[in-house]
Each structure stands twice: as C-alpha cells, then as structure tokens.
N, C-alpha and C positions, 0 to 999 in steps of 0.2 A: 283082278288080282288073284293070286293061286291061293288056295285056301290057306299053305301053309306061312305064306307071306302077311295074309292078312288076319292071319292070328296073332303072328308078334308084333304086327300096326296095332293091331286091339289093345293089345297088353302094353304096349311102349304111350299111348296116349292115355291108357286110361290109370296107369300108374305110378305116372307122370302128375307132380300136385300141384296145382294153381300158380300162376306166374301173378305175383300179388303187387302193389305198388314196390315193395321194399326191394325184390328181386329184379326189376326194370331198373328201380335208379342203380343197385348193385352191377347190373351187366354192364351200364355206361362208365363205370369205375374200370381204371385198370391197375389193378390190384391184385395179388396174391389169396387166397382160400386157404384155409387152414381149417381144415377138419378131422379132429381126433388125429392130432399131429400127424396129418399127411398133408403137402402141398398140390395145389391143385389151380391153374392159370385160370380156368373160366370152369364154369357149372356142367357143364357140358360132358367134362372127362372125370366127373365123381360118378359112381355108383347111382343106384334110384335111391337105396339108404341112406346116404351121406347129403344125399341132393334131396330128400324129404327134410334132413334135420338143418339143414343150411336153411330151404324157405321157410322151415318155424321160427328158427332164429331172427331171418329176416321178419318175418310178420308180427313176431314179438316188437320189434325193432320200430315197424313201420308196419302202422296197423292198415288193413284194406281198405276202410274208411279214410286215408287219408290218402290224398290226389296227388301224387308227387311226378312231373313233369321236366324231365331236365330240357327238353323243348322251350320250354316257357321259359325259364331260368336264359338258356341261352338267344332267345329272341328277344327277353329283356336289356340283354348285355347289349345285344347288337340295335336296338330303339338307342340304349345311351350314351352308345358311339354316336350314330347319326347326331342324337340332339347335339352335342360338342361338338362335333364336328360343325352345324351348321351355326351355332352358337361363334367358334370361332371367325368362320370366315365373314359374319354379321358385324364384329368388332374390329375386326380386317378392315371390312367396307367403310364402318363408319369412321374408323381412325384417318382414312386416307381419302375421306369426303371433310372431316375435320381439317388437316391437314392442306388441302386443296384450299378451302375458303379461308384460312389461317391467310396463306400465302395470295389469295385472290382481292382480300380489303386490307393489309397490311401493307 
C-alpha cells in the first residue's frame, strides 16, 4: 500500500469508535439519523464527529454488556413459524384420521 494511502487507512480505522451492540442493532434499523438537526440515511455519510456522538448515544442506549442479536430475534421468529406450521398440519392429520373412523364404525 503507498505510504500515503496507508496513512489515511491508519487514521480512518483508528478514528473510527467501536461498533458496540447498540450500533449493530441500529444499522439493522431503517430509519432516518438525526444529528444536531442534520439528516443522515445510515452512519456511514455522517462525519467521524457526528458518528462518535451517535455511538455514545447508542452505548448510552445499549450498553456493551448487553448481547443484542437481531439474528436470534429472527431465527426465533422463524423456529415459531415451523412449530405452527407443523402444529397445524398435526390437527389437519388428526382431524381427518378422526373423521375417517367417524365414517368407518358409523
């Protein structure tokens, strides 16, 4: 990398502050930013300034200690689709195994 390249790699990562639980669940949000009434789509197109005081904000929010996964959240969704899902077609089966013997000793 040319020296002068990878000086402002040095500076862009090391200036750059912790991407903390509160900021992850924040980027899976689509939502508007609003900092020091400027709008702003994603983190990305704020300042390093405005994008230090947004992740305080957030870690105030949602402290590092706390694990927040929107992975989980939505692989929990999708476990309780299956169970209903298989739930239904359980009382599907049994209704129409009922229904059979109903009509098979009547």
């Amino acid at each position: 990398m040319p020296v002068s390249v990878r000086v402002a790699y040095d500076r862009a990562v090391h200036e750059t502050p912790a991407l903390h639980s509160g900021a992850r669940l924040a980027a899976k949000l689509k939502a508007t930013i609003i900092v020091n009434d400027t709008e702003f789509n994603h983190a990305g197109e704020m300042s390093v300034d405005d994008r230090h005081l947004y992740h305080e904000a957030l870690e105030a929010l949602f402290p590092p200690s706390i694990a927040v996964s929107v992975n989980e959240a939505e692989a929990r969704k999708s476990r309780h689709q299956k169970v209903l899902i298989i739930a239904l077609a359980v009382s599907v089966l049994a209704g129409a195994v009922y229904f059979w013997l109903h009509s098979f000793f009547s």
